[in-house]
N, C-alpha and C positions, 0 to 999 in steps of 0.2 A: 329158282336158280337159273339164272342167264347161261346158255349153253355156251362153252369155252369158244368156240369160232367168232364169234360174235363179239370178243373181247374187245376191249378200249376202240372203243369210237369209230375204227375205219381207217389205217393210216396213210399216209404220201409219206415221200423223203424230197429232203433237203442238202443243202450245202455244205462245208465248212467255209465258206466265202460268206459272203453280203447273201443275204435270205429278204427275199423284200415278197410284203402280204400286201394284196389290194383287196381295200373293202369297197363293199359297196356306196356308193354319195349318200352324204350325211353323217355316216360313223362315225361315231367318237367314241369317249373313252380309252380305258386302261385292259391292257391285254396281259398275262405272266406266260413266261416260256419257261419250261424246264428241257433240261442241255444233259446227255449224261452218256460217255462211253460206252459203247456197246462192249469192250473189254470190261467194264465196270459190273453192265447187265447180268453179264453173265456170272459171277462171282456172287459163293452165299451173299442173305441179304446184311450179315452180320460185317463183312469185311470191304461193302461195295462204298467208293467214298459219296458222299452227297452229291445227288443233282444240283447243277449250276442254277440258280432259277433270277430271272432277268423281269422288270416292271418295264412294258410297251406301249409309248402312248398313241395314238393315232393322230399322224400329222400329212394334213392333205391328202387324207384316203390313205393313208398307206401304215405300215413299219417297218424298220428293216432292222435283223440284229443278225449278230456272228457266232453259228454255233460252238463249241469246243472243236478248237483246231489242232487236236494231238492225235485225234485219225479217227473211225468211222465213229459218228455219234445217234444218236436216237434226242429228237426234241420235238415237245410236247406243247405247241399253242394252244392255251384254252382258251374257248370262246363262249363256255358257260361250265357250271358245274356239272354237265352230260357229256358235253361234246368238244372235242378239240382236233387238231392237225398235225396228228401223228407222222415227225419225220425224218427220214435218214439220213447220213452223208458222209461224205469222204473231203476232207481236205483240198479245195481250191476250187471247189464248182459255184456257179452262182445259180440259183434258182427263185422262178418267182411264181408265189401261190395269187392265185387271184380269185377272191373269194364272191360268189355270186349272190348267196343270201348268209345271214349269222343263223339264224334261227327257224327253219330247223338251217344248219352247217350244210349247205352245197360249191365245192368250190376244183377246182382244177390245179394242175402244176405242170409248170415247164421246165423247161433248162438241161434236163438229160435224158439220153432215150429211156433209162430204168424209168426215172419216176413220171415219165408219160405214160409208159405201160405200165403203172401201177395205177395210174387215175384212172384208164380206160379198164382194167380190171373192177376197180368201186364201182365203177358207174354201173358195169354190169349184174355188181351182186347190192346197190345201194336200194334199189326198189321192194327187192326181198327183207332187207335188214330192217326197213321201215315198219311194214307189215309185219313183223315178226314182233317188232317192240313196242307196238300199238297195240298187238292180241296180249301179249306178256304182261304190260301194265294196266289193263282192261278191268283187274278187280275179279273176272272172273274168269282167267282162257283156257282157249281149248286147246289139249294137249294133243291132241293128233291134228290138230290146225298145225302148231310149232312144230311137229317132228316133222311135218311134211313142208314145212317151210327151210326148216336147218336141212334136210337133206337138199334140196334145191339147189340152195343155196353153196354147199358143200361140194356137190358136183361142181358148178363153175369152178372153180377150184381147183380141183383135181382132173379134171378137163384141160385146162391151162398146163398142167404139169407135164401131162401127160403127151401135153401137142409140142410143147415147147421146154424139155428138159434144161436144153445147156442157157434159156436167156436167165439171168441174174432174176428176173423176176417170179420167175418161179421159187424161189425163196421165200419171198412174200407170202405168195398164192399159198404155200406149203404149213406159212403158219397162221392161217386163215382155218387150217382142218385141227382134229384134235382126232385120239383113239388111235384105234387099230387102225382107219384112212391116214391116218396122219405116220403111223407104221410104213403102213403100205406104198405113198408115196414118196419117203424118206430114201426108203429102200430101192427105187428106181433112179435115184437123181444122179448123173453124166459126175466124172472128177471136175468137169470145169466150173460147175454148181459150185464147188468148195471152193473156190476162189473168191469170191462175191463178200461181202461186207458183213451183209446178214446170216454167215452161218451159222457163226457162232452162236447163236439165238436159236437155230435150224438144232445143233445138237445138246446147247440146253435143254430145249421144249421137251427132244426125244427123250431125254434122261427122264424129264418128270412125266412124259407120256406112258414108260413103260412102268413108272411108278404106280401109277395111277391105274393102272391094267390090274397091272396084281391086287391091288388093295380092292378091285373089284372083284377080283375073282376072293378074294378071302374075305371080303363081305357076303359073299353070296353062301361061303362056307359055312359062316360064323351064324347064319341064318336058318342052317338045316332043324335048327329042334334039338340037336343032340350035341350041340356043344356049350360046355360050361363058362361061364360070363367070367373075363380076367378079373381075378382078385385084384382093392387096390384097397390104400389105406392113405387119406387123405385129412388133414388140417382141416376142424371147421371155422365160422367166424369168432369162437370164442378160443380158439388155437388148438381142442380135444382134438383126439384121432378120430378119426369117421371110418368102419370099415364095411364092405359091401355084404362082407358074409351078415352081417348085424339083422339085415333083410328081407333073411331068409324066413320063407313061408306068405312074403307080401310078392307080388307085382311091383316091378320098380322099374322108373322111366330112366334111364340117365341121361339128362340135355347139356349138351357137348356147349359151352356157348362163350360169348363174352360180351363186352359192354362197347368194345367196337365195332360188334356188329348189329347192324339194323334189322336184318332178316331176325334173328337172335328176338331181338326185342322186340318185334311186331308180333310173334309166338305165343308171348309172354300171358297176355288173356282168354286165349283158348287152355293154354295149358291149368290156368286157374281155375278155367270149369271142369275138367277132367281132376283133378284132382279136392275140388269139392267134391265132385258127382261121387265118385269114387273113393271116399273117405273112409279110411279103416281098411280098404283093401289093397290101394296103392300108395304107395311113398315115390318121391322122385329126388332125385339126388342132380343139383345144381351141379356142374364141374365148369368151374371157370378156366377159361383157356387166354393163354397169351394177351393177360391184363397183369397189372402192377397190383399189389396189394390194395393198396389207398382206391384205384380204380375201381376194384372188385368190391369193394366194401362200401363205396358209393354210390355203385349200381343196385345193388343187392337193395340196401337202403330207398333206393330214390323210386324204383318198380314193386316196392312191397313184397317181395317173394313169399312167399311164407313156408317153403318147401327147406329141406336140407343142402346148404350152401356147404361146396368145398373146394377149396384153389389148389387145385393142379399147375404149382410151380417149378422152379429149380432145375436138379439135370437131368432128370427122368420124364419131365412133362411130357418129352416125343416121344417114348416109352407107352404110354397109354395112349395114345394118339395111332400106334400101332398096333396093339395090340386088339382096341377096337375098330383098326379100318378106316380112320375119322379121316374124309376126305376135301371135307368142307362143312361149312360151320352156317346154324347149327346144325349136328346131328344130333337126333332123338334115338338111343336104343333101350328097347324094351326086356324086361328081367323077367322071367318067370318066378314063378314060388317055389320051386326046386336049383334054381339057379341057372336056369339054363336062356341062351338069345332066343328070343321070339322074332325078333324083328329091329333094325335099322331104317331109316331112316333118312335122307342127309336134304338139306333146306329145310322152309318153310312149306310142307307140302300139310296141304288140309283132310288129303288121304290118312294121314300119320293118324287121326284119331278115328276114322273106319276101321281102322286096324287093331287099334286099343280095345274100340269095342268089340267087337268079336273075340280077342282072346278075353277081355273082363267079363263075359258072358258063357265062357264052355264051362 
């Protein structure tokens, strides 16, 4: 799991004027922008209307296109399926990105004081992010490498906030952190902060920051040994009910999962050896999460599961989603034979079966 500061790619802002990118000599090809009101952003995902999304060709090094001009917007140039130019804007500015390499993405912006000192901001923490997603995708990283990089990292940040409350770009800087920092520096920001484009975004994050608090602290609860695992009672693929009590007396895993997610399915063949190894003592129970039918029953199919499949759909699905803590996908939590949590889990973490084993062992 990519630690939340580090999210999407790194971003600058932008215009709602003319937005003109310079690439480096030679470029060509097709570039997609997506355009999307930050009044939009912030709105469930259920009610926000679709991003604008625009096809960019490169003509004489360059593109130029107009974001949504109905007031601050957030647009998204990708310039590969990892990386793109995250950018904001307000109605009538012109700005111009001028890109130094595509690949890896190093590039700069002009046109207003914010999104200059939002560039010299990246530059500052871009060195760190590199090294960060170098060790992460590595195959095998060291996890006290990454913490000691995200913290680093997290400072700059919160350094910025802290020297320069009232400039507009400490907004930015602010949704760079995540947590209780992300608390912490929320909590200091000057009223004229609130004026700034990006708030709104600023008191989104908080809402699902302080969500996310809790749901740790009630994972750490649900983990003591002495609490009973929420009953549920779920459709399987042949439409019976599946109920957890049913279970009882085995070890059971429940994998929170679904078929659009890749962490989910890279899982998939460790989990088949534990559940061979372990045959006759554990069961695991599939719960598919925010897939369509047809999807789940494709997936199921397509990865050979051979474990117990059930779809957690309809109005209740966030109902189990709370009641187990599920913070991100997949999670793995473990049942005892009395029915009680042993253990959660959330990603692809390869600790998750150090853990298995030792309770399949007392």
């Amino acid at each position: 799991m990519i630690l939340p500061a580090f999210a999407i790619f790194g971003a600058t802002m932008i215009a709602n004027a003319d937005v003109t990118v310079l690439f480096p000599a030679g470029t060509s090809g097709e570039y997609e922008v997506e355009s999307q009101l930050i009044s939009e952003m912030v709105k469930p995902r259920g009610e926000r209307k679709a991003p604008e999304v625009k096809q960019l060709s490169v003509k004489d090094g360059k593109v130029v296109f107009t974001p949504i001009a109905d007031g601050a917007s957030q647009s998204v140039l990708y310039t590969s399926e990892r990386e793109g130019i995250v950018l904001y804007s307000l109605p009538g500015e012109n700005l111009t990105v001028e890109v130094s390499s595509v690949e890896p993405l190093e590039y700069t912006v002009k046109g207003t004081p914010l999104m200059e000192e939002i560039t010299s901001l990246d530059a500052k923490g871009s060195g760190i992010k590199k090294e960060y997603f170098a060790i992460a995708r590595s195959g095998n990283p060291d996890e006290k490498k990454l913490e000691e990089l995200s913290n680093r990292y997290d400072v700059i940040f919160a350094d910025y906030i802290k020297q320069n409350p009232s400039n507009p770009a400490s907004i930015y800087a602010l949704l760079e952190l995540d947590g209780q920092d992300y608390l912490d520096m929320f909590n200091i920001l000057p009223e004229e902060a609130k004026t700034t484009p990006l708030y709104p975004l600023a008191v989104n994050k908080k809402a699902r920051v302080e969500k996310n608090i809790e749901a740790e602290k009630r994972m750490e609860a649900l983990q003591s040994g002495d609490v009973d695992a929420p009953l549920f009672t779920l459709k399987n693929l042949e439409g019976k009910d599946v109920s957890l009590s049913e279970f009882r007396g085995k070890w059971v895993i429940l994998d929170f999962w679904g078929s659009w997610c890749p962490w989910c399915i890279k899982g998939f063949p460790a989990l088949k050896e534990a559940y061979s190894k372990y045959a006759g003592k554990l069961e695991i129970i599939g719960v598919d999460c925010r897939d369509s039918e047809e999807a789940w029953r494709t997936a199921v199919k397509r990865y050979e599961l051979p474990w117990v499949q059930v779809y957690n759909g309809g109005a209740e699905a966030e109902k189990l989603y709370e009641e187990y803590a599920v913070q991100g996908f997949p999670t793995k939590v473990i049942v005892s034979p009395e029915g009680k949590i042993a253990n959660i889990t959330v990603g692809e973490d390869p600790s998750f079966f150090t853990v298995l084993s030792k309770l399949m062992e007392k």
